[in-house]
N, C-alpha and C positions, 0 to 999 in steps of 0.2 A: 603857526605862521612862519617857524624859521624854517622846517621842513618844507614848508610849500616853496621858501624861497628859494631853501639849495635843490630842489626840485628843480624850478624854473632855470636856474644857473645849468644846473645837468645836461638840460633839455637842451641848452641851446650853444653847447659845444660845436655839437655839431655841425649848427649852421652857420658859427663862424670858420669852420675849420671850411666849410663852402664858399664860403663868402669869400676867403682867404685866396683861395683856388682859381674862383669864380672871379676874382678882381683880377689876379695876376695876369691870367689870360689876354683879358681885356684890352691889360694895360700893356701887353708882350704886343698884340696888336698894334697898338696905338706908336709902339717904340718901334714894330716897324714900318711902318709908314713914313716918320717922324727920319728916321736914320734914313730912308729912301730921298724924303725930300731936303733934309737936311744938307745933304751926300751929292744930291742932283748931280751939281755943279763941277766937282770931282770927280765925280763917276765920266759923267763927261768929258771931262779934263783927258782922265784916266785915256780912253777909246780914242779920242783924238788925236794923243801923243802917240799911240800903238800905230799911225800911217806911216809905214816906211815909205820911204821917197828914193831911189835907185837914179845915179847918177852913171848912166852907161860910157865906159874907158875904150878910145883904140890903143892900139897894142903901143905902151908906152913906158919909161925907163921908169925905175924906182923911182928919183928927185924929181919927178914931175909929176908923179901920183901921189907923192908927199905933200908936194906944194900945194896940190889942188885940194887937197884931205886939209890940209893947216887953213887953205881960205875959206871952205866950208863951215870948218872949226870955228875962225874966230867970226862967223856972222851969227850976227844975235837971234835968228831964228832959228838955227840948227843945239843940235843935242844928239848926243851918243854915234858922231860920226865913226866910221869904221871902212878899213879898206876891205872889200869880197874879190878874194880872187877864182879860179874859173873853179877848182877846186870845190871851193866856199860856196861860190852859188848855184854849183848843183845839188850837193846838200839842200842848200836851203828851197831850191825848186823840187827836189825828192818829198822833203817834207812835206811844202805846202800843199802838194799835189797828192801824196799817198802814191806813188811809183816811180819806179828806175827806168828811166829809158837807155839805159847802158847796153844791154840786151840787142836794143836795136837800131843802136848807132853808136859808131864806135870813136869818133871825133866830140868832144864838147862843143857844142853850138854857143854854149852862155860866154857872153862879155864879164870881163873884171867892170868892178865897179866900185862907186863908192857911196856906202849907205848911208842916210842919215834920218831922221826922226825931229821933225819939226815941233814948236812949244807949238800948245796949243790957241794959242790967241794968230796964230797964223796960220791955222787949220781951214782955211777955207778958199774957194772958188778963186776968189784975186790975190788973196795975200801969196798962194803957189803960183800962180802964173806970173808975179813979178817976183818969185825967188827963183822959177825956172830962167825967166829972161836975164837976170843978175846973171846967175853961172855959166848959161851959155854964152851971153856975150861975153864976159870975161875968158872963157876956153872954148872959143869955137871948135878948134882944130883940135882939141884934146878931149870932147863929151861928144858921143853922137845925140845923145837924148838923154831927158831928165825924165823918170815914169815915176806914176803914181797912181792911186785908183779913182780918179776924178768923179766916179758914180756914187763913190762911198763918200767923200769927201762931201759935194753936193748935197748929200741925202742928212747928213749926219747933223748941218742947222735947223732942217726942218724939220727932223725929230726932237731934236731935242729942247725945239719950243711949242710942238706938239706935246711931249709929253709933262715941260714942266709945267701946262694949265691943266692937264689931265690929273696928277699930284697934288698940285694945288686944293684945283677942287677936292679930289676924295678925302686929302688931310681936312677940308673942312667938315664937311657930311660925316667922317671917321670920329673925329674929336667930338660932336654933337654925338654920335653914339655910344661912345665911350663914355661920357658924360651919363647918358643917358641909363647904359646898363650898370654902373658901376653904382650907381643913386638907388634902383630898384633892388640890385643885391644886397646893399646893404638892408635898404628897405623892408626884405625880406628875411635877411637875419633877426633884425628886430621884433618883429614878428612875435617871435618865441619869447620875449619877455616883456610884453605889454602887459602882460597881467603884477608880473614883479614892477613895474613901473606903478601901475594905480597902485600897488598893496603899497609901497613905500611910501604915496601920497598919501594914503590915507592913515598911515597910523602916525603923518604929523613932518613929515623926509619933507625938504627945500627942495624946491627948482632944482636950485645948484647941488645940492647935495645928491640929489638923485641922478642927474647927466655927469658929474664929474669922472664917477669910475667906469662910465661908459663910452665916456669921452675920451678915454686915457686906453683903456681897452681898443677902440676904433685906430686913435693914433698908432699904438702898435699893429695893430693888425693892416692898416695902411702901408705902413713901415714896412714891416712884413711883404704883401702881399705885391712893393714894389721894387725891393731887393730881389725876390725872385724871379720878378719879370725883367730888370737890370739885368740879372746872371744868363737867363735861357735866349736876353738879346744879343749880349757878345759873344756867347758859344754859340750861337748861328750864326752870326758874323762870321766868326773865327773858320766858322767850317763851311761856310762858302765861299771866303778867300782861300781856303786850302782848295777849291776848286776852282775857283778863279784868281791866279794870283794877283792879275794888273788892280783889282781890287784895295792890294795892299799899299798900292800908291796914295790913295787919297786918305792915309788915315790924319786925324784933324781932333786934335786933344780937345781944344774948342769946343766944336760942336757936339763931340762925347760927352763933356761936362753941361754942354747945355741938352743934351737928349737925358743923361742921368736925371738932372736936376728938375726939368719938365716932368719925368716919370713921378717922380719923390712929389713933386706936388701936388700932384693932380691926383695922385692914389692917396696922400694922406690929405689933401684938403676937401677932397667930394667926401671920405669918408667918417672923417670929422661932421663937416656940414650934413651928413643926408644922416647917420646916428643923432645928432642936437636933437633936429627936425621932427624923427621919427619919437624922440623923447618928449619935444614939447608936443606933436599933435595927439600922444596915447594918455598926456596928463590934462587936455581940455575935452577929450571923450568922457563919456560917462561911461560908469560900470556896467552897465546893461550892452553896450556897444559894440565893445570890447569882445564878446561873442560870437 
């Protein structure tokens, strides 16, 4: 009988070492979606703050491009003002564009300016058209125009309560499946020691004595299997801000602790719960069943 038992213990290494694998996934899943919808709001944030807003300068002294840079400055919707001289914004027109037109004009066409980057709670439709009115009326004679990409601007509220119902929803439908697959794996690790479960009822083994080291085996392997989906979620983090930096703006210790702490329970408490379960329904089967 003790051979049959380390038997049955042998057996079924392996299917936790699947289970293990099999949860993490799951649960890497589930973390990112979680980090997606978590993040929404900052991501958001994030792309919002990225509108430069170009304040186009006529040809004017240094202490009046200061002044106008300092009144900029100190209004509460601006951030990261900066003065572009003609120099600077072709640069910046080369870039955004991928070419030189040096080649075929020999004069700079581009206006000195002065750039700035709105917070994002003023990122929209009217909150720019009465920051454009603010600066022009205060320097008529000093701004020919204030640009910005008003198509992007526009688009950018309706996206983004477009997609936070879109999120929404699949975090729900996502967590019911993860729920779902992570119950059945265990499920099926179990499997493998229904037999060790009746033999230990039968030669006389408690309820408890029999779910305990099963119970405590689940918890680590929970543990487990939700540290490693924690670890493969920040190193994708990590290496999609290295591909998008503006990303690295919204990080939020916060909501890290509460996606961590979500992960941790939900991998060890289904795994817990769905091992009990699988122990109490193999000890009210009968031995004939069990086959």
């Amino acid at each position: 009988m003790a051979v049959a038992g380390k038997t049955s213990l042998k057996k079924s290494r392996p299917n936790y070492i699947y289970s293990v694998v099999g949860v993490s996934l799951v649960l890497l899943m589930m973390g990112i979606m979680g980090w997606l919808f978590l993040n929404a709001r900052g991501i958001e944030k994030a792309f919002k703050e990225d509108v430069r807003i170009s304040c186009y300068l006529r040809s004017l002294n240094k202490d009046t491009v200061e002044q106008i840079r300092k009144f900029i400055e100190d209004q509460p919707f601006a951030k990261n003002v900066s003065y572009v001289n003609k120099d600077a914004a072709k640069a910046i027109w080369n870039n955004d564009n991928n070419e030189d037109w040096a080649k075929i004009l020999e004069a700079n066409p581009l206006p000195e300016s002065i750039d700035f980057y709105a917070k994002a709670e003023y990122v929209n439709k009217d909150s720019l058209e009465k920051i454009t009115t603010t600066i022009t009326n205060n320097f008529t004679n000093q701004i020919t125009e204030v640009n910005y990409p008003p198509v992007l601007v526009s688009n950018m509220d309706k996206v983004a309560r477009k997609w936070g119902i879109v999120f929404l929803v699949i975090a729900i439908i996502l967590s019911l499946i993860v729920i779902f697959i992570i119950d059945n794996t265990i499920r099926l690790a179990m499997f493998s020691n229904r037999f060790l479960i009746k033999t230990m009822q039968m030669v006389g083994a408690t309820r408890g004595f029999i779910a305990k080291p099963m119970s405590i085996t689940a918890l680590i392997n929970g543990f487990i299997s939700s540290v490693i989906a924690i670890v493969l979620l920040f190193t994708l983090v990590t290496w999609v801000e290295s591909l998008i930096p503006e990303l690295k703006q919204i990080h939020n210790m916060q909501l890290n602790i509460m996606i961590v702490s979500g992960m941790l329970i939900v991998g060890i408490g289904i795994s817990l719960f769905s091992t009990y379960r699988s122990v109490i329904k193999y000890l009210k089967m009968k031995l004939d069943d069990l086959y």
